[in-house]
C-alpha positions in Angstrom: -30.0 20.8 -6.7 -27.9 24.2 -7.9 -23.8 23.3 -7.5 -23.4 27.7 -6.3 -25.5 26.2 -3.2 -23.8 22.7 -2.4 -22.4 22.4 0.6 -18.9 21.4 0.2 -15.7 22.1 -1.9 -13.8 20.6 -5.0 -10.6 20.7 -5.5 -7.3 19.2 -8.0 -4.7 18.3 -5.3 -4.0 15.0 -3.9 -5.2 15.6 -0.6 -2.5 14.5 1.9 -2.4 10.9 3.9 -5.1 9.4 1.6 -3.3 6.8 -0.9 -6.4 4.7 -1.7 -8.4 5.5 -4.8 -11.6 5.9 -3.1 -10.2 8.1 0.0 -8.7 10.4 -2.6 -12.0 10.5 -4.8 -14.5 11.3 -1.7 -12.0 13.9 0.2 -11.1 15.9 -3.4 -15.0 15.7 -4.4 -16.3 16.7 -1.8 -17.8 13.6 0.2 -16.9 13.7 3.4 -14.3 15.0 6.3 -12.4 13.4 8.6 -13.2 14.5 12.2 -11.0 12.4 14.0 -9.1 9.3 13.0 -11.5 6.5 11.9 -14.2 9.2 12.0 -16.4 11.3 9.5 -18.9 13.5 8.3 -20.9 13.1 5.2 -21.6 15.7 3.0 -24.8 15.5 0.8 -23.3 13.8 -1.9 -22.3 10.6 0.3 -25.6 10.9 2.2 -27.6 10.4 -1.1 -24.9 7.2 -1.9 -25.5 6.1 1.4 -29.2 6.5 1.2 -29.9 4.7 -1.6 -27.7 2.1 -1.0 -29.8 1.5 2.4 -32.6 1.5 0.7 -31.8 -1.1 -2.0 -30.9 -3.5 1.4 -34.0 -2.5 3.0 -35.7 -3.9 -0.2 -34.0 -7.2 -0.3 -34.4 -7.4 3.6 -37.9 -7.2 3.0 -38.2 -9.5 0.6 -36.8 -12.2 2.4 -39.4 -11.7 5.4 -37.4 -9.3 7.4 -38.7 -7.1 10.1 -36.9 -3.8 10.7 -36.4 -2.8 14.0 -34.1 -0.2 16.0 -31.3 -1.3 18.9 -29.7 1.0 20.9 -26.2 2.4 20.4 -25.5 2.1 24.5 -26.0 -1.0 25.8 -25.4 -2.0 29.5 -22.7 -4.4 29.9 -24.9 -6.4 31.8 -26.0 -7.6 28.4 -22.7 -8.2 27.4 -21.8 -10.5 30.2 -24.7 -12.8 30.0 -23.4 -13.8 26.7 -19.4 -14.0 27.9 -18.4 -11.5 25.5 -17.9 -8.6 27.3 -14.4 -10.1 29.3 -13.3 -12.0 25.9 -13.9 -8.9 23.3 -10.3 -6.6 23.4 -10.1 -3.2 23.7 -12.1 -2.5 20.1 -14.8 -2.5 22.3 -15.5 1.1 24.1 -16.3 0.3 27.8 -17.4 3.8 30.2 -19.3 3.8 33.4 -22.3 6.4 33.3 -22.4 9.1 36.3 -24.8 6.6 38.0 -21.7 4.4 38.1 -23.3 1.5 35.6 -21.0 0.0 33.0 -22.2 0.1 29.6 -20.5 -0.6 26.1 -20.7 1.3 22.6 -22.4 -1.7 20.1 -19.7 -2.8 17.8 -22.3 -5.8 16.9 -25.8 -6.5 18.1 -26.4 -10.2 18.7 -27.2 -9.5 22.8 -29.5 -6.9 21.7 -31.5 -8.8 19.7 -31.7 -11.5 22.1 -32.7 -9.1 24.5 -35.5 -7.6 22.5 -37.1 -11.0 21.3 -36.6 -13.5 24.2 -39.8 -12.4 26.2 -41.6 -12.5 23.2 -40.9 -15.5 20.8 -41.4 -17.9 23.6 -43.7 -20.6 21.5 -42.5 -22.8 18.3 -45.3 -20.5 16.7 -43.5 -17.5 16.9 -40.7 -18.8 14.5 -38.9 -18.7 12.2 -38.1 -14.7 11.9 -35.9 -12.3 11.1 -34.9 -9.1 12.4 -32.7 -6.5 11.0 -31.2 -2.7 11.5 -29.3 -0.1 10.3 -27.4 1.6 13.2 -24.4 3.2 13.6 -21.4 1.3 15.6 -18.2 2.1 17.1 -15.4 -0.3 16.7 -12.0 1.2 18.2 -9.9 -0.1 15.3 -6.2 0.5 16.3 -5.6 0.9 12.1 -7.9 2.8 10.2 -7.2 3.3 6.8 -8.6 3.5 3.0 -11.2 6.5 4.0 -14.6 4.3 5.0 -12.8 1.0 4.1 -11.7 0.8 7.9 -13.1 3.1 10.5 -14.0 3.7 14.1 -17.7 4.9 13.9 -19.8 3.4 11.1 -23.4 2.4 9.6 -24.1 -0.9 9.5 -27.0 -3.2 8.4 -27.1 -6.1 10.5 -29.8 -8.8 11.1 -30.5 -11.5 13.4 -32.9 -14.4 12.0 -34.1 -17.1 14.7 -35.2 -20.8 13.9 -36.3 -23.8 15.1 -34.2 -26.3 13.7 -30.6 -26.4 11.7 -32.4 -27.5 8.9 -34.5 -24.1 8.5 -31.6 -22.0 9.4 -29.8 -23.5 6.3 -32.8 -23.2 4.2 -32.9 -19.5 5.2 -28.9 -19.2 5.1 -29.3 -19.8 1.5 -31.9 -17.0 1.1 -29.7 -14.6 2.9 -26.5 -15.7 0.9 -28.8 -14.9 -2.9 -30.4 -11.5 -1.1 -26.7 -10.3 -0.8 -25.9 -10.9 -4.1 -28.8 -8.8 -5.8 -27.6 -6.4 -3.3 -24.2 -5.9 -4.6 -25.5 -6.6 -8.2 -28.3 -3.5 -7.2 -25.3 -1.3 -6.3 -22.8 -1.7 -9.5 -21.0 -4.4 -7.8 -21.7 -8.1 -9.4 -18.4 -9.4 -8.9 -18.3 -9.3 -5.2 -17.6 -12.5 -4.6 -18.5 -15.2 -1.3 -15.9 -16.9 0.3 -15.8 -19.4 3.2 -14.3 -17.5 6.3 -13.4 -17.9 10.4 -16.2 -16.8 12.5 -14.1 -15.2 14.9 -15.5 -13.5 17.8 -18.9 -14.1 16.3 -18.9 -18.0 17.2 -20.7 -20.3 15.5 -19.5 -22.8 12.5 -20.7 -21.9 9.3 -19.6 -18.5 7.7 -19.3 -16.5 4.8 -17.6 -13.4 3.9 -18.8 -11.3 0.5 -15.2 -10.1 -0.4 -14.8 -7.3 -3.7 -11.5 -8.4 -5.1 -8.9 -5.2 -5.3 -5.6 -4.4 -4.8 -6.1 -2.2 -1.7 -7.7 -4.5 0.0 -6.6 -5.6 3.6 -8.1 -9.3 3.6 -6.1 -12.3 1.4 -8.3 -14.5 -0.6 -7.6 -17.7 -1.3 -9.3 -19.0 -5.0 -8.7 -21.7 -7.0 -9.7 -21.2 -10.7 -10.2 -24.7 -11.7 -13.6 -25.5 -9.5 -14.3 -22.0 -7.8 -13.4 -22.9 -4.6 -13.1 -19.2 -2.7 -12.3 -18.7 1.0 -10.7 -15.8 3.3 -6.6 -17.4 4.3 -7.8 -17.1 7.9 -10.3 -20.5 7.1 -8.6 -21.7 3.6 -6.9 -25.3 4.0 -3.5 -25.5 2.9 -2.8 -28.8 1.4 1.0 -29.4 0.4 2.9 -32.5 -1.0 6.3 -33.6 0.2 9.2 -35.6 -1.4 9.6 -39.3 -0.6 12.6 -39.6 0.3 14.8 -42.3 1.8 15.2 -41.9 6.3 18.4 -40.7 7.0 19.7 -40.9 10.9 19.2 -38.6 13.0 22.7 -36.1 13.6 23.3 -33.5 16.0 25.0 -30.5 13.4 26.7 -27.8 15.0 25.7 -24.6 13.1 27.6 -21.3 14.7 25.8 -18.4 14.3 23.0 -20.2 12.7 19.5 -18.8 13.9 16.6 -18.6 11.2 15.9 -21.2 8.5 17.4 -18.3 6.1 20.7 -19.4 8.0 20.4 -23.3 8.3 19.5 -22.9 4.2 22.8 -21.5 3.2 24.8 -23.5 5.6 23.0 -27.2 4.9 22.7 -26.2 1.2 19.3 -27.1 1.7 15.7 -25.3 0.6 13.4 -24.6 3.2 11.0 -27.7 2.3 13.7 -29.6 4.1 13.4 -27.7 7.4 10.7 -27.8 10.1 10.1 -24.0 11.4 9.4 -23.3 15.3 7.3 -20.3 15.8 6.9 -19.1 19.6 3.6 -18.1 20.9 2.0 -17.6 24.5 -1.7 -18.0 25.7 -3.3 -14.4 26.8 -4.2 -15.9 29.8 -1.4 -17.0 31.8 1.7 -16.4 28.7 2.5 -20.2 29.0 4.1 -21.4 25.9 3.1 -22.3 22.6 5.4 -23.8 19.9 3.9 -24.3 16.3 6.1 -26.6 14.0 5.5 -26.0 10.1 7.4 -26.8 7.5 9.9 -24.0 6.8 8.4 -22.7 3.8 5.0 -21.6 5.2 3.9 -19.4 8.0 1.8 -20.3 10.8 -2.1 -19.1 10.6 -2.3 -17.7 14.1 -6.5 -17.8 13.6 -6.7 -21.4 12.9 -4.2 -21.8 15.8 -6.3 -20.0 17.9 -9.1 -22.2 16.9 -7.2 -25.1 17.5 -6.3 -24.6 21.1 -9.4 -22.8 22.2 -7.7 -19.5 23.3 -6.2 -16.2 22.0 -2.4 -16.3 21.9 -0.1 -13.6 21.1 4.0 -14.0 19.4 6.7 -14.4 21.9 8.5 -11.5 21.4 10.9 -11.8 24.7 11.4 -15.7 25.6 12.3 -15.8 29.6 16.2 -17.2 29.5 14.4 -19.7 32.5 11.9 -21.7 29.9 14.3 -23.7 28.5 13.3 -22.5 25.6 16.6 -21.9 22.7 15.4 -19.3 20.3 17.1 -20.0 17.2 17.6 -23.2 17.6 14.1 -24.8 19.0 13.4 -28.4 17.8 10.4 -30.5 18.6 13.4 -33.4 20.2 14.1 -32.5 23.9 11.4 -29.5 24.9 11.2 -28.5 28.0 7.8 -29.7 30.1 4.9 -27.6 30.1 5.4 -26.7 26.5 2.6 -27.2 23.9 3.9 -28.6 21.0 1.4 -27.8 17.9 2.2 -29.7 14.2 1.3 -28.6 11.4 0.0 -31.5 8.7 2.5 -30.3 6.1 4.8 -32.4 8.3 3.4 -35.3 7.1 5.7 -38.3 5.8 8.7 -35.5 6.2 12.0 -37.2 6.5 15.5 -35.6 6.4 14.2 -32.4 7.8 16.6 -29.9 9.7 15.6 -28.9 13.0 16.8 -27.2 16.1 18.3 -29.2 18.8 17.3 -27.4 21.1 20.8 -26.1 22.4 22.4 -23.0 20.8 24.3 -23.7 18.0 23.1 -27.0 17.2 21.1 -27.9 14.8 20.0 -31.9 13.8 19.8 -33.3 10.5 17.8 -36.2 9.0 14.6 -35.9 11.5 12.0 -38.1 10.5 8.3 -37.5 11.8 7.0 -40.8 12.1 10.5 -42.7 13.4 11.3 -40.0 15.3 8.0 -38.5 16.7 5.4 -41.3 17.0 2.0 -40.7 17.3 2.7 -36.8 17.0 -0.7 -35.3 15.9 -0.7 -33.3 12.7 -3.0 -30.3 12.7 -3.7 -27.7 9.7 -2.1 -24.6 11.4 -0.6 -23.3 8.1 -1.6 -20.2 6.2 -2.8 -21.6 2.0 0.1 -20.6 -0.9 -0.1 -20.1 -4.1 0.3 -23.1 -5.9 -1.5 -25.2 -3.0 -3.6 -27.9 -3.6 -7.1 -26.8 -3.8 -9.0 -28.8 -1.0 -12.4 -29.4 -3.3 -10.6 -30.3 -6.6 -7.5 -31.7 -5.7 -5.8 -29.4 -8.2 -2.6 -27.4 -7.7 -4.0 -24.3 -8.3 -5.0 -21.9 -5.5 -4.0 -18.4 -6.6 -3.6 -15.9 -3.2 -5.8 -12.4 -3.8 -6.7 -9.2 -2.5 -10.0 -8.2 -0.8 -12.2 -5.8 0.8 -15.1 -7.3 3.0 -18.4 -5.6 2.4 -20.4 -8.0 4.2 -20.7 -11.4 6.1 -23.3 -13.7 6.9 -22.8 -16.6 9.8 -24.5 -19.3 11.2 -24.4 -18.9 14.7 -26.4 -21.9 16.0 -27.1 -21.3 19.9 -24.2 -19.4 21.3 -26.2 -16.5 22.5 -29.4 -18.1 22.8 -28.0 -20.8 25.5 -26.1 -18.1 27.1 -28.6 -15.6 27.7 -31.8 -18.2 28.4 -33.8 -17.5 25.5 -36.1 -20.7 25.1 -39.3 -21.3 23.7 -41.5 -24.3 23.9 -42.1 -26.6 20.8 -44.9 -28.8 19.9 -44.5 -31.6 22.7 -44.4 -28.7 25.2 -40.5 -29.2 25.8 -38.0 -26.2 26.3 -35.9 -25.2 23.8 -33.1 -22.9 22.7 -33.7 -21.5 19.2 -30.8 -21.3 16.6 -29.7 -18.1 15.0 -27.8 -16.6 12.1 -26.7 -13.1 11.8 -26.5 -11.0 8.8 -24.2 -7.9 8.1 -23.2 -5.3 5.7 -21.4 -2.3 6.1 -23.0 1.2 4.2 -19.8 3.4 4.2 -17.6 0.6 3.1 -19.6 -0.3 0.7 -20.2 2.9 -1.1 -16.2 3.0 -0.8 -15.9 0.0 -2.6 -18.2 0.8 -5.4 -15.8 4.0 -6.0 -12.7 2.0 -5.7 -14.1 -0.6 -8.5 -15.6 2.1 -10.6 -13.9 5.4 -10.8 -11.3 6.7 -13.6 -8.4 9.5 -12.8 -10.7 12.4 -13.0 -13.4 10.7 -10.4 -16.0 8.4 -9.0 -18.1 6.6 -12.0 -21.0 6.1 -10.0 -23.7 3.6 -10.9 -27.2 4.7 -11.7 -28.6 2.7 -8.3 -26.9 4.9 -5.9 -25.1 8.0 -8.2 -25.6 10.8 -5.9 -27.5 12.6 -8.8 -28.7 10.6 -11.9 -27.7 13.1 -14.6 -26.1 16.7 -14.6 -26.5 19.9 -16.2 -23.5 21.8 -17.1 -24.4 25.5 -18.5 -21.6 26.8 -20.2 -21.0 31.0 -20.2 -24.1 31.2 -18.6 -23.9 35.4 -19.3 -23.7 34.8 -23.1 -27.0 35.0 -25.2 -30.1 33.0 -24.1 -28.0 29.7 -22.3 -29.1 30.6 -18.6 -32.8 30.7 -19.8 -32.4 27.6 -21.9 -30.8 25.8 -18.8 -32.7 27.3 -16.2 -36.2 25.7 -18.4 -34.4 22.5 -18.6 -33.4 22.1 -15.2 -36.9 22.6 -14.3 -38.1 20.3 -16.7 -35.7 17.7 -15.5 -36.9 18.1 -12.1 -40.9 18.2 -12.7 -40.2 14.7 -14.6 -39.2 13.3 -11.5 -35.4 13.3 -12.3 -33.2 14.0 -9.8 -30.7 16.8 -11.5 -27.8 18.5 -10.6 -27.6 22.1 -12.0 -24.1 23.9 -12.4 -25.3 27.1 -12.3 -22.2 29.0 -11.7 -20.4 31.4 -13.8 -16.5 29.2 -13.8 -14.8 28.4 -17.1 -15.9 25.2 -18.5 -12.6 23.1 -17.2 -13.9 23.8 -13.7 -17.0 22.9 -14.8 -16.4 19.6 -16.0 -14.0 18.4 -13.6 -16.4 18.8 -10.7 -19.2 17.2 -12.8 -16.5 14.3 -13.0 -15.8 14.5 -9.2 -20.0 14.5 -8.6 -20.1 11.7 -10.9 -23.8 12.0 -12.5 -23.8 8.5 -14.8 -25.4 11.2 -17.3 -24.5 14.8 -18.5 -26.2 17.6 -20.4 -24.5 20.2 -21.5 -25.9 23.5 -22.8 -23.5 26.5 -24.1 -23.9 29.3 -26.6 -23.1 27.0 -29.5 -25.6 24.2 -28.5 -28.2 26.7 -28.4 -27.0 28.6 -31.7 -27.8 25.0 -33.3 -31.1 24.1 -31.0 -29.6 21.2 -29.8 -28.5 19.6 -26.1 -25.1 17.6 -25.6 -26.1 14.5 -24.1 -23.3 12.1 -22.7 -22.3 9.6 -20.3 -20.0 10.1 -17.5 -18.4 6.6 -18.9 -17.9 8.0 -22.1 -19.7 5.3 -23.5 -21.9 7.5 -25.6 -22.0 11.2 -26.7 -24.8 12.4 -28.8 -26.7 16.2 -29.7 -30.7 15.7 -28.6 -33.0 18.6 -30.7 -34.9 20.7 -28.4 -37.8 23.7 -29.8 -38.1 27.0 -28.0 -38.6 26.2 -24.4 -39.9 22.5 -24.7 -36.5 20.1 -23.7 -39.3 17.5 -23.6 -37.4 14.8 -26.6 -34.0 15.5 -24.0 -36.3 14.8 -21.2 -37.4 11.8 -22.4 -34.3 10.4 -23.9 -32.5 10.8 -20.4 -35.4 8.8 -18.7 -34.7 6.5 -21.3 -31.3 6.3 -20.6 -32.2 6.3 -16.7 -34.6 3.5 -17.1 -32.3 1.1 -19.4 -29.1 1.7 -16.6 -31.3 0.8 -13.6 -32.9 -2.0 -15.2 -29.7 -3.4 -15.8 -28.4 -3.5 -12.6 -31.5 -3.9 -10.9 -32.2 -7.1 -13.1 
């Protein structure tokens, strides 16, 4: 490929509205352009990312016994109801009646479809286990998008679907999935993409992981400790706290003026907030009755695990109705009004002397005691993890809190969709049975996002040799002067009839042009050829990394020592990430 006949355009600037490394790196090189928000196109240089990395998945996907197959992007919501999911999903899922007035959906995820496609089909114990898989493109309405691909609208995704017979197989292949992913990311340049346990969400099922690249732009908190490796996303990581003992106090009504958040009740008791129990005011989606969540007043509630806990989305109370009974800033778990649920969190464990509201404005009470003074009250984890935390595996104080990007997930989904769309099969004594799935995803764009954001410099991507959009590049330096555009022009075609994939700056720019868009392209390798390499019969051969620079000899026309040193070169970077 000649740069005077690439499609797209390279510039300095920092292009506005992009803060993240990679969103800067892909709009200035020339990667892709935003259509709408959430939305892009790819130019050729992300397509060739974005093909390769496919291809690497398809690999591992077929080593681990996958089919490939093809799902629709429209589905009819018909589908979607048989497996409940079309009334619980929100409004991230795009919804239209067709002129024939059908409903149908835009697939965010394809678990109905691959029910669908498989039910009429795998209907003996024979048939199983298998796996299918895709690479599609999906629309999620995502009411943030941000970090270029890291969170969009329309994207590629591979996702697979693997169907079993028995927990124990979907375990076995679990495992298989879990190692497949990491060869992936190792494939791609990015080995220290790490698994962590996570919620499975809107998914269902109860075994999930997510494969989280650990970076300061990231929009997902990771909880790790680094004494045993335990690793999980802070929507499923325990939080494990220790309280004082200390000696029960009675329990006194305090009046407090003007005292509504535990800031408040700090500075007037001249207490910390490990001596207060927080109430945090939530209502159920489907009828806004109340929730109240007691923690202890240093941590925040974990609306997902509360969620989990009750069976049912809730959102904050943002305007309590004066009727409820309800005191904000002052709400205490002595004297609620009926028809309240009362959730508590475990770090309220042995607490004694705690501050609380009293549940009448201005009043707080002093010297609460959970087990005198609320009996059999059940103690749920509801709390988000800390730093500092006890690790729930070791026993060791030493969770650290993180930064993460998801670039895939893998769940086991036992018989959620199965069950609710009838797909049986009959096993060896003839009986009906539901099979037992897992589903498998990882997202293309994001991930060739997150490769740049791990691996790039100031000047651009540093692309690795899996999925570099060219594997080395050809600079030819005042082209015009002496014999340099015949000596590049023979190389460049030498390159190419090797079998490597080149990109030729053929243009007549000065050399500072040059070079930053070879650094915006990102080639692992670079030749250079100007009038003083060929006034010394020599090619500048370098890395993109900087990690080596050296003059290869060439004679007349024949580049064939530089041809072979950059296959060299080539060889030794894929082999190393390809293991």
């Amino acid at each position: 490929m000649k740069v005077s006949q690439l499609l797209g355009m390279r510039f300095k600037e920092k292009p506005a509205g992009c803060e993240s490394a990679n969103h800067i790196l892909m709009i200035r090189g020339g990667y892709i352009k935003q259509v709408a928000s959430g939305i892009f196109s790819f130019y050729p240089p992300m397509r060739r990312v974005t093909r390769k990395i496919e291809a690497i998945i398809r690999e591992e996907m077929d080593r681990i016994d996958g089919q490939e197959v093809l799902f629709p992007v429209v589905m009819p919501a018909s589908l979607w109801q048989e497996s409940g999911r079309y009334d619980s999903i929100g409004s991230e899922m795009v919804r239209f009646t067709d002129r024939n007035g059908a409903k149908n959906v835009l697939g965010m995820t394809h678990e109905e479809a691959s029910v669908q496609l498989t039910r009429d089909t795998a209907t003996s114990y024979q048939n199983y286990p298998f796996m299918i898989y895709q690479i599609q493109t999906k629309f999620r309405d995502e009411p943030r998008c941000r970090g270029g691909l890291i969170r969009v609208r329309e994207f590629t995704m591979k996702d697979a679907y693997s169907f079993h017979t028995s927990q124990e197989d979907l375990e076995r292949y679990y495992q298989r999935c879990l190692e497949a992913y990491h060869r992936i990311f190792a494939r791609v340049g990015v080995p220290e993409v790490v698994a962590v346990q996570s919620d499975s969400g809107m998914m269902g099922g109860s075994v999930s992981h997510e494969f989280m690249l650990l970076t300061d732009i990231g929009e997902d908190t990771i909880v790790l400790c680094d004494s045993c490796g335990y690793r999980a996303n802070m929507e499923a990581a325990e939080c494990i706290v220790t309280n004082e003992s200390v000696p029960e106090q009675p329990l006194t009504k305090v009046a407090t003026p003007g005292v509504k958040t535990i800031e408040d009740l700090c500075q007037f008791a001249h207490i910390t907030a490990l001596q207060t129990a927080k109430a945090v005011v939530y209502q159920r989606n489907c009828d806004d009755s109340y929730v109240i969540a007691f923690v202890r007043g240093d941590l925040e509630v974990n609306e997902t695990k509360l969620r989990n806990h009750l069976g049912c989305e809730v959102h904050p109370a943002l305007d309590i109705d004066p009727e409820s009974g309800i005191c904000p800033g002052s709400i205490g778990p002595l004297g609620l009004p009926e028809g309240v649920t009362v959730v508590f969190d475990r770090s309220l464990k042995g607490c004694s002397m705690l501050y609380c509201g009293a549940n009448e404005d201005g009043y707080h009470y002093g010297g609460l005691s959970m087990e005198r003074d609320l009996p059999g009250a059940e103690l749920v984890d509801i709390a988000k993890a800390v730093s500092g935390g006890i690790c729930p595996v070791c026993g060791k104080p030493h969770l650290r809190i993180s930064r993460g990007v998801e670039v895939g997930n893998i769940f086991q989904l036992g018989t959620k969709y199965t069950k609710s769309m009838e797909m049986t099969y009959l096993d060896e004594k003839g009986e009906r049975q539901y099979p037992i799935m897992g589903c498998y995803g990882i997202g293309v764009g994001r991930l060739a996002a997150s490769v740049c954001e791990a691996h790039h410099d100031d000047y651009g991507p540093l692309w690795p040799m899996t999925i570099a959009p060219w594997q080395v590049g050809v600079c030819a330096l005042h082209r015009n002067k002496g014999d340099v555009q015949a000596k590049a022009d023979a190389l460049y075609a030498q390159l190419q009839a090797a079998g490597v994939e080149v990109l030729y700056d053929d243009r007549t720019v000065s050399a500072g042009s040059m070079f930053s868009d070879a650094d915006l392209l990102g080639a692992p390798l670079r030749l250079v050829v100007s009038p003083k390499t060929c006034s010394k019969g020599v090619v500048e051969f370098s890395a993109r990394d900087k990690s080596f620079r050296k003059d290869i000899s060439f004679t007349g026309d024949d580049f064939s020592a530089v041809v072979e040193a950059v296959k060299a070169e080539i060889a030794a970077r894929m082999a190393a990430l390809n293991g």
